[in-house]
C-alpha positions in Angstrom: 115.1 110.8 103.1 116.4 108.3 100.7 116.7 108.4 97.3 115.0 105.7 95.0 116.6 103.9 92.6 115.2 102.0 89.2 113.6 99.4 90.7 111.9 101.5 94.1 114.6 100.1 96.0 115.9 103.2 98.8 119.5 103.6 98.5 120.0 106.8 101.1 120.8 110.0 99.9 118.2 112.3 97.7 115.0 114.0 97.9 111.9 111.2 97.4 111.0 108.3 99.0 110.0 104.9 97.2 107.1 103.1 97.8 105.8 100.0 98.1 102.4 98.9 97.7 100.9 95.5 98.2 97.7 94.7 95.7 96.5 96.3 92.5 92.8 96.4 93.3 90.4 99.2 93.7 92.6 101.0 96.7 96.0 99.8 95.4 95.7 101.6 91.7 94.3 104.6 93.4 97.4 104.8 95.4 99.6 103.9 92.7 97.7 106.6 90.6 98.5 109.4 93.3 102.4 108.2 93.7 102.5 108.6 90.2 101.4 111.3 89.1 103.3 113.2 91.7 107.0 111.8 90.5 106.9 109.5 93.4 109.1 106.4 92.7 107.3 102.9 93.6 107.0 99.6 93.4 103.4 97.2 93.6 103.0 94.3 94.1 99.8 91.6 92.6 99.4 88.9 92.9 97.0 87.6 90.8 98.0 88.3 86.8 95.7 91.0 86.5 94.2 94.2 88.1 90.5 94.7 90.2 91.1 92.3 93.2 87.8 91.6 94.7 86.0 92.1 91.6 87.8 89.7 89.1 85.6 86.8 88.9 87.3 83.6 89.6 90.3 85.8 89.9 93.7 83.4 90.0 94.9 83.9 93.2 91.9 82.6 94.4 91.1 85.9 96.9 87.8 87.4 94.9 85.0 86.7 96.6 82.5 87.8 93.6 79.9 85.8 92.3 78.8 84.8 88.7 75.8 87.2 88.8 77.2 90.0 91.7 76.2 93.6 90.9 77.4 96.5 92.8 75.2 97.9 95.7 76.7 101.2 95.2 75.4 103.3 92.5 77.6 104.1 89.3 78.5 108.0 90.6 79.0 107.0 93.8 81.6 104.4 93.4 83.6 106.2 90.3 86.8 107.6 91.3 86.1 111.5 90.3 88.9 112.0 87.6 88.1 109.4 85.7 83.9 108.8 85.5 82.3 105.2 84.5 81.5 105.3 80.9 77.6 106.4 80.5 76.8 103.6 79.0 77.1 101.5 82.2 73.7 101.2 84.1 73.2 102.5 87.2 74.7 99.4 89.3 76.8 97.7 87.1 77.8 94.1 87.3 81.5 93.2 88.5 82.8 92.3 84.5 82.2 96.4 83.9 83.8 97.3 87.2 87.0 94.7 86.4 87.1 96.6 82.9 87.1 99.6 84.2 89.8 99.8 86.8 91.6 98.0 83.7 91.2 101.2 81.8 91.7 103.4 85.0 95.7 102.2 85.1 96.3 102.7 81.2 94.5 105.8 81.3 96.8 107.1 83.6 100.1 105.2 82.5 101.3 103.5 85.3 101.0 99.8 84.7 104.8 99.1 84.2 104.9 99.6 87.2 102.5 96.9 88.7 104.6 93.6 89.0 101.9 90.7 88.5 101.5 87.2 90.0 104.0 88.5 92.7 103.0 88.0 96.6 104.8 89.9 99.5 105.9 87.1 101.3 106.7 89.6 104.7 107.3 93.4 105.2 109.5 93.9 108.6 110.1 97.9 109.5 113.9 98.0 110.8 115.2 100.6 113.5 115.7 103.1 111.0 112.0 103.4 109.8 112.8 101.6 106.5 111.0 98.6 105.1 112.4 95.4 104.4 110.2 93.4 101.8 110.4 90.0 101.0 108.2 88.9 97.6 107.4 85.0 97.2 110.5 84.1 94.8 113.0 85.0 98.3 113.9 88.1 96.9 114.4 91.2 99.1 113.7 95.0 98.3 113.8 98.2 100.4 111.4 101.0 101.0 111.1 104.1 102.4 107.3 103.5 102.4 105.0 100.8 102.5 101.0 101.2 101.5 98.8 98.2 102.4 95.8 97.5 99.9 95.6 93.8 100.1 91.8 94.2 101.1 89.7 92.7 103.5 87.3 89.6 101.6 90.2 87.4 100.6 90.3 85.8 103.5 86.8 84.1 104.7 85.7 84.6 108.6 83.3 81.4 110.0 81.5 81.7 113.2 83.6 81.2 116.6 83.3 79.4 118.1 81.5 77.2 115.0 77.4 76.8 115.6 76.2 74.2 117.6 75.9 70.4 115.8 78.6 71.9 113.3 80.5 68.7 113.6 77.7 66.6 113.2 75.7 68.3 110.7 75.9 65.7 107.2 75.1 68.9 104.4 77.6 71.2 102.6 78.8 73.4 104.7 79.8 76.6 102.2 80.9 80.2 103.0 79.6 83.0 101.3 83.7 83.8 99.9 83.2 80.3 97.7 79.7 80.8 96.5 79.9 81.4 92.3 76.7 80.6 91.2 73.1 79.4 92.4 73.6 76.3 90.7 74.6 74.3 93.6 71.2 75.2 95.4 68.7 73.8 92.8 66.2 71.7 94.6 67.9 71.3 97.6 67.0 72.9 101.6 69.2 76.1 101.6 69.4 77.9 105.0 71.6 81.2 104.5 73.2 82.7 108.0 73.4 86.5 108.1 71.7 89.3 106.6 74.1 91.0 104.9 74.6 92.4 101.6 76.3 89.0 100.3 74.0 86.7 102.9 70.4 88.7 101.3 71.9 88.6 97.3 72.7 85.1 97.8 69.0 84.2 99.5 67.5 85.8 96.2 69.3 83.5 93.7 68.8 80.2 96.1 64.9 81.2 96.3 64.8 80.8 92.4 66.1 76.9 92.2 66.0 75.4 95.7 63.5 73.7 97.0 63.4 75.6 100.3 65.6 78.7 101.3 65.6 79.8 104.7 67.2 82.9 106.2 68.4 83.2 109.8 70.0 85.8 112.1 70.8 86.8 115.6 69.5 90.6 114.9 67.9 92.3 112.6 68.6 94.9 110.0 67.5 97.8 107.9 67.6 97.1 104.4 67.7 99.9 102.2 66.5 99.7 98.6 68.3 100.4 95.5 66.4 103.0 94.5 63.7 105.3 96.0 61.4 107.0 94.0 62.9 106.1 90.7 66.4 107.2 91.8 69.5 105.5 93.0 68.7 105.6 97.2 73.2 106.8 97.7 72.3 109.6 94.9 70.0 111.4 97.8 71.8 115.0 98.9 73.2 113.6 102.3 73.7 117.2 103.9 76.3 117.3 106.6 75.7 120.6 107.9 72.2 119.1 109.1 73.1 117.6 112.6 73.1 113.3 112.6 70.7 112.9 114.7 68.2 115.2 112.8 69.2 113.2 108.9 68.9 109.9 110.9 65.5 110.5 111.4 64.4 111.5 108.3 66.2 108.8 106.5 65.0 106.2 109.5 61.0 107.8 108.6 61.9 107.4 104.6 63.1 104.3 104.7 60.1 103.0 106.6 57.8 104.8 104.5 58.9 103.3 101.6 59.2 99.7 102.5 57.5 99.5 106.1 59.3 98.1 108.9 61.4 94.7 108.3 59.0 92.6 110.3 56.0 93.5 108.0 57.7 90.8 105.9 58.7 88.6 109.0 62.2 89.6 109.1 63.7 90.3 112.6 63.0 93.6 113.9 65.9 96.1 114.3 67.1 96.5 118.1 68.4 99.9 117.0 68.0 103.0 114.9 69.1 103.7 111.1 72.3 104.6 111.0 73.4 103.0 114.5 74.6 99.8 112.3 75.3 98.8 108.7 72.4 99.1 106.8 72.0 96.2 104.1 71.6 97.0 100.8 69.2 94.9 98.5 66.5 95.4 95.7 64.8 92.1 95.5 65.0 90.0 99.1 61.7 91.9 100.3 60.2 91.3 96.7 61.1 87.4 97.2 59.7 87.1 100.6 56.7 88.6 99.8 56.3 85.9 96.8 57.2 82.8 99.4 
C-alpha cells in the first residue's frame, strides 16, 4: 500500500492509502467525515465554492436542482446523519436553506474542511494497471490515489424523454425540465401541463395550481402517494419492523395508506398497476388537497 504524502498524492511505500473524493455534498462530507476521523489521508474535490450539492439553491456550478420553495420529503430524524442531529429548532421537514446550513456546520464540526478544495472539477479519473488512480482536475493538473470515492450525485445532470414526445419539435410553448424550475413565477396565468408524478413533478403541480391559469398533470402509470404525516406524525417516523416478513408490512402499509387517503383514483389520478412497495412511492402533503380544490 502506498504511503500518502501532503497533498493525498500516493508515493509508494507506507501503511495508508490516500483518497480521493469527487463532490462535497451530502455523501461526499460523510465520506470525507469517515476518512478523517480514522487518520486516513485524502483529497476532495468541489466544484462549486461551497458545500451541500443538490441543496444549495442556485448553487454556482449550476448542478442543484432545488427550487426557491423545495422542502425535504424526508422527515428531520430520518435524514440527520446520527452523530451529529438537526438542531431542534428545525421543523419536521425543513426547507433546503436549513439543510445547506447544516451540512455547513456538519464539516466544521468535525474539522475537515481544509481539506475540501472548492470550485475544483475532476476533469477524468483513469485506474492504471497497478490499481492506482490517475486524476486530472480542470486547471490540467494531475494527482495520484490509492483510492477514489465518487459522490458527484445523480440530479446534476437532467434526463428528457427518449425518444422526445410526439409533436416535440413542433410544439410553440416553453419547454422546461423540472432540474431548471426555481420558482412558480413563470407559471402565472398561463396553461401548465406537468409530465410525471414524482416527488419533483407533484411539488411542482402544487405551486403551478396557485398562479396558472390551468395546471394539468399527466402520466403513463400511476402511483402511490404517501402523506407527510399520518395521524399527526411524520408517515417515515412509523416502526418499520424488519423481522415482520415484506410481504406481511406491505400489506399493512398498502391497507394504511388507503385508509387514510383512499385509493389515487378517488381524486382521478391513474390507478396503480401494482402494489405498495413494488415501485417508488411519491411523497406529497398537498397535491391530493389541490385536486380536491380544482
Amino acid at each position: 500500500v502506498s504511503q500518502a504524502s501532503e497533498n493525498g498524492a500516493a508515493t509508494g511505500g507506507g501503511a495508508l492509502p490516500a483518497g480521493c473524493i469527487i463532490g462535497a455534498g451530502s455523501s461526499g462530507i460523510a465520506a470525507a467525515k469517515a476518512l478523517h476521523e480514522r487518520g486516513i489521508p485524502f483529497d476532495c474535490f468541489e466544484s462549486s465554492d461551497r458545500v451541500g450539492g443538490n441543496w444549495v439553491f442556485d448553487n454556482q456550478n449550476g448542478m442543484s436542482a432545488a427550487y426557491r420553495d423545495l422542502f425535504i420529503n424526508t422527515s428531520r430524524p430520518r435524514m440527520e446523519y446520527s452523530d451529529f442531529p438537526m438542531p431542534e429548532s428545525y421543523p419536521d421537514f425543513p426547507h433546503h436553506t436549513q439543510i445547506a446550513a447544516y451540512f455547513e456546520d456538519y464539516v466544521d464540526h468535525f474539522g475537515f474542511r481544509e481539506k475540501i478544495t472548492f470550485q475544483t472539477s475532476v476533469r477524468n479519473a483513469q485506474r492504471r494497471g497497478d490499481g492506482v488512480w490517475e486524476i486530472e482536475l480542470d486547471s490540467g493538473e494531475r494527482r495520484s490515489y490509492n483510492a477514489l470515492l465518487i459522490a458527484n450525485g445523480h440530479h446534476w445532470n437532467p434526463r428528457w424523454p427518449e425518444p422526445p414526445f410526439p409533436g416535440a419539435d413542433a410544439f410553440t410553448g416553453e419547454q422546461l425540465h423540472a432540474h431548471s424550475y426555481r420558482d412558480n413565477s413563470i407559471f402565472t396565468d398561463k396553461r401548465v401541463v406537468i409530465l410525471g408524478m414524482g416527488n419533483s413533478a407533484m411539488d411542482i403541480a402544487v405551486e403551478a395550481s396557485y398562479v396558472a391559469s390551468h395546471t394539468y398533470l399527466a402520466a403513463r402509470q400511476g402511483v402511490w402517494i404517501v402523506p407527510k404525516y399520518l395521524f399527526g406524525k411524520p408517515a417515515d417516523q412509523f416502526r418499520n419492523d424488519p423481522r415482520i416478513p415484506f410481504k406481511v408490512r406491505q400489506r399493512m402499509i398498502h391497507q394504511l395508506i388507503k385508509t387514510y387517503t383512499g385509493p389515487p383514483e378517488r381524486y382521478g389520478l391513474p390507478k396503480p398497476e401494482h402494489k405498495f412497495g413494488e415501485a417508488h412511492p411519491t411523497i406529497s402533503g398537498r397535491i391530493l388537497d389541490r385536486i380536491q380544490h380544482g
